[in-house]
C-alpha positions as CSV (number, residue, x, y, z in Angstrom):
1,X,0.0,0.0,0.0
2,X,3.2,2.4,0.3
3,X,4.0,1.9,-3.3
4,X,3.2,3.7,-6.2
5,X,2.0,0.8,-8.2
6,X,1.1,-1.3,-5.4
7,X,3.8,-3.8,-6.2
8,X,7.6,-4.6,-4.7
9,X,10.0,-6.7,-6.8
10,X,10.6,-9.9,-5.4
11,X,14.3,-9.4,-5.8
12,X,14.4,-6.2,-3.7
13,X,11.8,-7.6,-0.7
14,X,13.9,-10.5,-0.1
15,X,16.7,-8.9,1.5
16,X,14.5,-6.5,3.7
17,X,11.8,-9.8,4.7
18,X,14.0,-11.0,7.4
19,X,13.6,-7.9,9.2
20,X,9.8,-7.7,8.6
21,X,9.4,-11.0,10.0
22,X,8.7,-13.1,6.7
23,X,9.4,-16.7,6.2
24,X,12.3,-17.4,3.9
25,X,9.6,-19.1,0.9
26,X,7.4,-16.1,1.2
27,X,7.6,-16.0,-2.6
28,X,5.5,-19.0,-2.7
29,X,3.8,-18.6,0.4
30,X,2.3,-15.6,0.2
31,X,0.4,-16.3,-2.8
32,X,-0.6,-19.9,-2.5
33,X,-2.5,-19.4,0.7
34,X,-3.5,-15.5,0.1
35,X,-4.6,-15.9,-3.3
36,X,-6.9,-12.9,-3.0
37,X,-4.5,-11.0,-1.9
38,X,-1.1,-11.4,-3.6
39,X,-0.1,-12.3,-6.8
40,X,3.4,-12.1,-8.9
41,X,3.5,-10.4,-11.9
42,X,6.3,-10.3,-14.6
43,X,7.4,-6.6,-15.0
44,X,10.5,-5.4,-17.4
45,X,12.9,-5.4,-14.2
46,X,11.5,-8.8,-13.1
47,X,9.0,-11.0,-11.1
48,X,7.3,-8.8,-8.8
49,X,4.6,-9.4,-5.9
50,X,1.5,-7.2,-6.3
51,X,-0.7,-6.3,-3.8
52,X,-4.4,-6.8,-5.3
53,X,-6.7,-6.2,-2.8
54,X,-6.6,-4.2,1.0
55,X,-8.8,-3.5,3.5
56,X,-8.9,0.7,3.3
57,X,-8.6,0.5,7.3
58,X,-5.3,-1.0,7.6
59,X,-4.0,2.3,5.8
60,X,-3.7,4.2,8.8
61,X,-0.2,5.3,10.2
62,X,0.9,4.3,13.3
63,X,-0.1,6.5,15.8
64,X,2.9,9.2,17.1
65,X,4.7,8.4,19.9
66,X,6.3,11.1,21.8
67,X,8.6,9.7,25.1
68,X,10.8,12.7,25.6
69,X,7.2,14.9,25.9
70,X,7.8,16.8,29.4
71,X,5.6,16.1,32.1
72,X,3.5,19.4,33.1
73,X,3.0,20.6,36.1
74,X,0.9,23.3,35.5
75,X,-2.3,24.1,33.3
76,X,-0.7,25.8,30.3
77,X,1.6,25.4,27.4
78,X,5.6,25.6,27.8
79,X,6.6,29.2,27.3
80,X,9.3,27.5,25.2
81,X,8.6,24.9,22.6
82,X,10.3,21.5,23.7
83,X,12.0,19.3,21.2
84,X,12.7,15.7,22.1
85,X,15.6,14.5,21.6
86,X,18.3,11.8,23.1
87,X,20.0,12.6,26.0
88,X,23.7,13.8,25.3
89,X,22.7,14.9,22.0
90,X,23.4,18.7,21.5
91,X,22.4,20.3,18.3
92,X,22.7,24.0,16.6
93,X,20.3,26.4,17.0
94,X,19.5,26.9,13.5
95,X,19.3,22.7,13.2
96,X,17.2,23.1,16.3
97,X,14.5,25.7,15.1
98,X,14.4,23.6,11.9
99,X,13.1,20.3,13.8
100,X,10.7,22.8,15.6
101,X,9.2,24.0,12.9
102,X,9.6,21.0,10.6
103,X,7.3,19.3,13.8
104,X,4.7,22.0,13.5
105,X,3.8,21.0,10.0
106,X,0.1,18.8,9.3
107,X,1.0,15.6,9.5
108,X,1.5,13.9,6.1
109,X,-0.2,10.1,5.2
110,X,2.2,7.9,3.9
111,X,-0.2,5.8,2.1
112,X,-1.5,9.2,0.1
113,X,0.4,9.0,-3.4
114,X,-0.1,13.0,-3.6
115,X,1.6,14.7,-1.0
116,X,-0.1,18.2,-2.1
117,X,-0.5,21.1,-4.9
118,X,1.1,24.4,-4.5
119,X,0.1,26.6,-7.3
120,X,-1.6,25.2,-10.4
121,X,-0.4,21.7,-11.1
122,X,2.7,22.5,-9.6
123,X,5.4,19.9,-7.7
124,X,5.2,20.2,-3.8
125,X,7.3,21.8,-1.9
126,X,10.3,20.1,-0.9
127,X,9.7,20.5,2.9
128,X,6.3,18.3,2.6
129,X,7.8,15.9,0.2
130,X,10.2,15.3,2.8
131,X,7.2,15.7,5.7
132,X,5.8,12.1,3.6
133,X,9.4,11.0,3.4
134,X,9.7,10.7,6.7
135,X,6.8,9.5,7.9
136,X,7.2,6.9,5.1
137,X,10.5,5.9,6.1
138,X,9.1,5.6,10.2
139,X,5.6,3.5,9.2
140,X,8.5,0.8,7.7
141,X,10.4,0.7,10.5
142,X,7.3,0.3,12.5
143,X,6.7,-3.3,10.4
144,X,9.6,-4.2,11.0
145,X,10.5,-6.6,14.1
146,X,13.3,-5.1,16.0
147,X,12.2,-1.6,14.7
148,X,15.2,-1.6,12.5
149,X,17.4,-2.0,9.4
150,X,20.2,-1.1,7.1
151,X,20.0,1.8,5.5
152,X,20.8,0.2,2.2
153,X,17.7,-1.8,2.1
154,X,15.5,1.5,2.3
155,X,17.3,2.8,-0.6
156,X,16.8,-0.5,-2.4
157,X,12.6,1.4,-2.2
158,X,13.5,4.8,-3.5
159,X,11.3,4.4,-6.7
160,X,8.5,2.9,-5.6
161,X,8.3,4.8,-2.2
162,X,8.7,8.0,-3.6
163,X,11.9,8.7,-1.9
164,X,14.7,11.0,-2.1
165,X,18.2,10.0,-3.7
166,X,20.1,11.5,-0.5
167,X,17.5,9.8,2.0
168,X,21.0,8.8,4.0
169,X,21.1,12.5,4.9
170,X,17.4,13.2,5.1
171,X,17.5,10.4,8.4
172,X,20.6,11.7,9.7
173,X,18.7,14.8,9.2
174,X,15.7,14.5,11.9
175,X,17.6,12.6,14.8
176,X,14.4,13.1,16.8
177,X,12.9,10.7,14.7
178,X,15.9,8.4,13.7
179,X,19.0,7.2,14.7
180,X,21.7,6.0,12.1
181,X,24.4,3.7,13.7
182,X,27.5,3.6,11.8
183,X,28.5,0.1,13.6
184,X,29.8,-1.9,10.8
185,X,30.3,-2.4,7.8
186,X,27.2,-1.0,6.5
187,X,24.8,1.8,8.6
188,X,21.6,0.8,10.5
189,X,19.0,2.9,11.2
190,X,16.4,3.4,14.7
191,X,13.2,4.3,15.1
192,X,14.4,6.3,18.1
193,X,10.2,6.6,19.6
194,X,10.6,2.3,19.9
195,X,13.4,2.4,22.1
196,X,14.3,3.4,26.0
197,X,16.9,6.1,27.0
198,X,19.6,2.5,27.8
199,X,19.0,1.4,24.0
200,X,16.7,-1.1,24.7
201,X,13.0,-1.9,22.8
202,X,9.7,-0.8,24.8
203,X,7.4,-3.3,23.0
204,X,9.2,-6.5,22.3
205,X,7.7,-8.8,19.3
206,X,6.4,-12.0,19.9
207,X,8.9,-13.2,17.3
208,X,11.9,-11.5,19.5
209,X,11.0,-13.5,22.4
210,X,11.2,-16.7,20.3
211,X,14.5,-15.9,19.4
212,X,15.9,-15.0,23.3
213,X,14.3,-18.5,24.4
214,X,15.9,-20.3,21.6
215,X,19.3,-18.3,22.1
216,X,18.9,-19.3,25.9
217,X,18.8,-22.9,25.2
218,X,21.5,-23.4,23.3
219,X,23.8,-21.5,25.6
220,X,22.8,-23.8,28.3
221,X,23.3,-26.9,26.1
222,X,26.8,-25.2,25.5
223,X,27.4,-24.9,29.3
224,X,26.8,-28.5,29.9
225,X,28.8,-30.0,27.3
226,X,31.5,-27.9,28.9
227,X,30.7,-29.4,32.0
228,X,30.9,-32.9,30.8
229,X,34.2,-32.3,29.3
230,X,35.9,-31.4,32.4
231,X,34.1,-33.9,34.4
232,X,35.3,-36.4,31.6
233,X,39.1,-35.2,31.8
234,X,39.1,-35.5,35.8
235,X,39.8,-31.7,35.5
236,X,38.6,-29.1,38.2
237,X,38.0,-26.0,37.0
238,X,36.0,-24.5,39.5
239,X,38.1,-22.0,41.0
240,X,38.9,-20.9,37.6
241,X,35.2,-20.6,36.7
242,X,34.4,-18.7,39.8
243,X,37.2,-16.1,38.6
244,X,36.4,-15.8,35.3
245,X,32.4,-15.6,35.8
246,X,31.6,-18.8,34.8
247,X,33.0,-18.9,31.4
248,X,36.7,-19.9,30.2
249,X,39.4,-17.7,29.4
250,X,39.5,-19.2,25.8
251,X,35.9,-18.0,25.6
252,X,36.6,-14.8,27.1
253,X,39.3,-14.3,24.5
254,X,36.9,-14.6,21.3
255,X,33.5,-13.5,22.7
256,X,32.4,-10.5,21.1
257,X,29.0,-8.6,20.8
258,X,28.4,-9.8,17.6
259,X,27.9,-13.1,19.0
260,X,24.1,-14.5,19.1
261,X,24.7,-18.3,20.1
262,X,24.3,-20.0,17.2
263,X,28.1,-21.4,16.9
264,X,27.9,-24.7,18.2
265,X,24.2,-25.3,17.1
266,X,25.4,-27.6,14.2
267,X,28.3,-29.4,16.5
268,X,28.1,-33.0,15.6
269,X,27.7,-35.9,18.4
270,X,31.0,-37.1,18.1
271,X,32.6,-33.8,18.9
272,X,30.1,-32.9,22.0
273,X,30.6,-36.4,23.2
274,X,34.7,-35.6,23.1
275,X,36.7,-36.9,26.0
276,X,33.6,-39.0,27.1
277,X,33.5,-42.3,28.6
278,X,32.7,-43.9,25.1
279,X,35.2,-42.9,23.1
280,X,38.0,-44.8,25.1
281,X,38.8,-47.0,22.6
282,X,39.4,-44.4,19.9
283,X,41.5,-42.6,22.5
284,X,43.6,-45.6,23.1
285,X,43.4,-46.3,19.4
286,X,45.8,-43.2,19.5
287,X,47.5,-42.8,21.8
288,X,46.3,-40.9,24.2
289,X,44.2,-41.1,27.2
290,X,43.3,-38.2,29.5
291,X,44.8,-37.6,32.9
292,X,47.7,-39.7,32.2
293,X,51.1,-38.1,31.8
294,X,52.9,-40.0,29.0
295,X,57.1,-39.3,27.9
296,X,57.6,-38.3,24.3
297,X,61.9,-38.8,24.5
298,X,62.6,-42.2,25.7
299,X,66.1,-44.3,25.6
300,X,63.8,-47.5,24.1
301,X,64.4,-45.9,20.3
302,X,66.3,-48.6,18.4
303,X,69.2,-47.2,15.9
304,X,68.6,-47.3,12.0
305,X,71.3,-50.3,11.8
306,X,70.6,-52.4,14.3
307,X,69.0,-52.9,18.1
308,X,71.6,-51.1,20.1
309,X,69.9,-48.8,22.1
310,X,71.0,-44.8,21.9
311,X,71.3,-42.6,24.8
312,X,69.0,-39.6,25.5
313,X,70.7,-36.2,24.8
């Protein structure tokens, strides 16, 4: 319903559906069990998935949001008009009275395909073009689960949204509104309203909870397997976990943010079963047996001409 032509190539939606929460055969999906909703067309760019019917009340933006709105204490308005932004974040004066006034505009609908007429037949103005811009750009993130997403795959939309060529600047523009992380190799923006002053989401998706809970268990089947290996090497660690918070200073060495848990979720049997009470014979098979200190030099090597024995250096 935000495009033009009420249809998105399939090529472009497929990077931006994991963000909105779509199942990775949403191509087929979507059409097969929706049929009077979706269908794919062929266009000259290719396949694309056109929306064919909607119900006109889901065409409603989401409703505004403001968390930094001071508290009053008194019945009448601020002798001073209040701007919410982040805490720590000092702008100009002139960028200030810009985000006033650009506030104090009529709200634009995304979902109208004509912003407005100034004059006779003429374009809009750039300031509401960018009004619709950004409240297009704010009702996506809204869709999306973690309120997020790279900046790339909103410019991925220009055409068919309607959008600016310099929309990287237009969101660095309104930080009241957005927040562009430069974290990485490629730029993520916020919708700032979704999250707390400590960075962390208001209203959690059903879909993010999921996710935690799954992320929870396999860290805990990664604890015990740790457990069983040092049980099964006659090894006590506890002291050392106690130090190092429970975890071990190998993992402490590559831990990162980036990490989400998913490392050892493919681990096959006979690697988590390592050092185990069944796999005795392939350590003996080897060589090797845990807890038992074993000489690598000994005097028992026999020389390449005969059997005289050779003394250790």
């Amino acid at each position: 319903m935000l495009s033009s032509h009420h249809r998105l190539l399939l090529s472009k939606l497929v990077h931006i559906a994991p963000d909105l929460g779509l199942p990775p055969n949403f191509r087929s999906r979507l059409c097969n069990n929706y049929p009077e909703r979706f269908k794919t067309v062929d266009t000259s760019y290719g396949r694309a998935l056109e929306l064919v019917s909607w119900d006109p009340e889901l065409a409603i933006p989401m409703p505004l949001r403001n968390r930094n709105a001071p508290e009053l204490i008194v019945d009448r308005p601020l002798k001073f008009k209040h701007l919410g932004l982040r805490k720590g974040l000092n702008l100009k004066r002139r960028h200030r009275d810009f985000l006033i006034n650009f506030g104090e505009l009529p709200e634009v609908s995304p979902y109208n395909e004509v912003v407005g007429e100034v004059g006779n037949g003429l374009k809009p103005h750039w300031i509401e073009a960018e009004k619709r811009s950004c409240a297009l750009v704010r009702e996506v993130l809204g869709m999306t689960v973690e309120k997020r997403t790279l900046v790339d795959h909103l410019t991925h939309f220009r055409k068919e949204f309607g959008l600016s060529n310099k929309m990287r600047g237009m969101l660095i523009r309104h930080p009241e509104l957005f927040y562009v992380s430069i974290k990485g190799q490629r730029d993520s923006v916020f919708l700032v309203e979704s999250y707390d002053d400590e960075g962390k989401i208001i209203e959690k998706d059903e879909l993010l909870g999921f996710r935690d809970k799954l992320i929870e268990l396999v860290r805990e089947g990664k604890k015990l397997r740790r457990e069983r290996r040092k049980k099964a090497c006659g090894v006590d660690y506890l002291e050392d976990d106690v130090e190092n918070g429970g975890k071990d200073v190998e993992e402490e060495e590559f831990d990162d943010d980036n990490e989400d848990g998913f490392e050892d979720l493919f681990v096959e049997d006979e690697w988590e079963d390592y050092g185990g009470a069944e796999n005795d014979d392939e350590s003996d098979a080897f060589g090797f047996d845990c807890g038992v200190e074993r000489k690598f030099w000994t005097s028992d090597a026999a020389s390449a001409k005969g059997d005289s024995r050779i003394e250790m250096w």
